[in-house]
N, C-alpha and C positions, 0 to 999 in steps of 0.2 A: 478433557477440555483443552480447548488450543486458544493461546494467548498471541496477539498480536501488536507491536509496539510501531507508530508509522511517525519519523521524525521527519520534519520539515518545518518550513520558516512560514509566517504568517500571511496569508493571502496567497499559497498553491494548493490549497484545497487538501489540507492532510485532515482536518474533520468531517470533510465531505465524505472524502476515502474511507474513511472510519466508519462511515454512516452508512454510504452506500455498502459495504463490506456485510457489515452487519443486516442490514435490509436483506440481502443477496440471499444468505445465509437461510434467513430465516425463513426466506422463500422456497429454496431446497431444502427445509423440512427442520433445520437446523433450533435450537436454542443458541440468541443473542443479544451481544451489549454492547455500546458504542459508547461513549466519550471521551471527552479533552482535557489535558493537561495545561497552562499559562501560566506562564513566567508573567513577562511583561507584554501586553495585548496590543501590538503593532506590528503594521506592516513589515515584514521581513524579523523579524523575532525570532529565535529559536522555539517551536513549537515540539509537542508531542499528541498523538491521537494512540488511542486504543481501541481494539476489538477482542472480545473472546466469540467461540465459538464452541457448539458444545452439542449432543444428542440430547443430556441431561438437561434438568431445571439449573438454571446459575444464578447462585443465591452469593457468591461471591462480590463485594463490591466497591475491593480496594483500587487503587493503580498497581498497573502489572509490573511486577519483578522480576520475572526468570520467564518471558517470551520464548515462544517457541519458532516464531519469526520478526523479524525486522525488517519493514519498509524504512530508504532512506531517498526522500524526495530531492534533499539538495547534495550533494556532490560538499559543497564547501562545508558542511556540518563537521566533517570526517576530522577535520583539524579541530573543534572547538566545542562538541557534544563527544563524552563515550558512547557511542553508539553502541556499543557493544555488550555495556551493561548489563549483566544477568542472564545475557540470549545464553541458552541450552548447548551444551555440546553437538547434539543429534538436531538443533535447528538449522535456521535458513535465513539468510540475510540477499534482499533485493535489494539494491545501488543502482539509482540512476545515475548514470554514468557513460562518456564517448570510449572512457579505459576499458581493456580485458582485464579479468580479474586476478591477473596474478600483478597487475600495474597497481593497484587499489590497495593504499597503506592503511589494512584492519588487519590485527588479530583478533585473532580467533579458532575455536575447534569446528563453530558451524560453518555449513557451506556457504558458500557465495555466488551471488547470479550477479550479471553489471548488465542494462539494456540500456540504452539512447531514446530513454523515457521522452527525453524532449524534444528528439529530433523525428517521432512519432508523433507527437500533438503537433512541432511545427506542423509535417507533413498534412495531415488530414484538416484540423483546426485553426494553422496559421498563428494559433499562438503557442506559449512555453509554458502551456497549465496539463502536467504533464498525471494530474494524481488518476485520471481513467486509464491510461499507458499502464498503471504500476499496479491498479490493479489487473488489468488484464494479463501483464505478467505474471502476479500471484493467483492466478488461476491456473494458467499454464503450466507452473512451477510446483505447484502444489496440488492442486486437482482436491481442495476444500472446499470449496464452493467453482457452482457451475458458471460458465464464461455468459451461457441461455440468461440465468438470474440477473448475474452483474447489466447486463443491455437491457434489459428489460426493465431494472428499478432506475439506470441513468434515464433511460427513455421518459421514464413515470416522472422522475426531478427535474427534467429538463425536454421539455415536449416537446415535437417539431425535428428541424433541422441538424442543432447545435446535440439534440439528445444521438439524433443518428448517427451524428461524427462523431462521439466520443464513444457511441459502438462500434464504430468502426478503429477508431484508436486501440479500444480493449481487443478486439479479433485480432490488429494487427502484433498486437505486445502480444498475445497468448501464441501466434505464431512464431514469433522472434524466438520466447524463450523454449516453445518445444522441440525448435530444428536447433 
């Protein structure tokens, strides 16, 4: 099983991520689960979203503690949430972020990826809702679920136009992070 922990602040779509992650998943064949974590339920809040992912049945159905990756949608989290919390030695931490990763103040033994999550949703979308970017990063990054799945269930959530550009956001974050 792979556990996935996705922090971000209230209103950038870090249960969407969560959602559509798991959708994704399940559609490459996969066993999964999605939900949210709340503190205090407003806009810009420190949020938490979860995904696991799995071949097996997942009968599991606490909140995750020792992630095997971490999504971090906001950059300012880094000062004021441990992000870092339990992630696995042998995991993977994605940071949206304009820094290279050796500029980005986390410890840690897992690796790190830093993309310009939001200056990819600017580009194609026009606006700073950057949680399709971060996942098509974690596609790229990890090769857990296919980039095919991820566009195809934004498409299903969001029909039309807005579903198109946010496949095209994920294609273009899946490129970023594998060149």
């Amino acid at each position: 099983m792979r556990e996935i922990r996705i922090h971000g602040r209230g209103g950038q779509g870090s249960v969407t991520a969560a959602e559509l992650l798991a959708e994704s998943a399940f559609e490459d064949g996969l066993q999964a689960q999605a939900f949210p974590a709340f503190g205090v339920e407003r806009r810009g809040a420190p949020v938490k979203a979860f995904a696991r992912l799995s071949e097996e049945k997942i009968r599991r159905r606490s909140q995750i503690y020792t992630p095997n990756y971490v999504i971090i949608q906001d950059p300012t989290l880094l000062g004021t949430v441990d992000v870092t919390e339990g992630i696995q030695d042998d995991g993977l931490m994605i940071v949206n972020t304009s820094e290279d990763k050796e500029s980005v103040d986390i410890e840690t033994q897992a690796d790190l990826i830093t993309i310009d999550a939001t200056e990819i949703a600017l580009d194609i979308l026009g606006k700073p809702i950057m949680n399709t970017a971060l996942l098509g990063a974690f596609s790229g990054a990890t090769g857990e679920v296919s980039l095919e799945a991820m566009q195809r269930r934004v498409q299903k959530r969001f029909p039309g136009k807005i579903g198109e550009k946010n496949a095209e956001v994920m294609k273009k974050a899946k490129k970023v992070v594998e060149e």
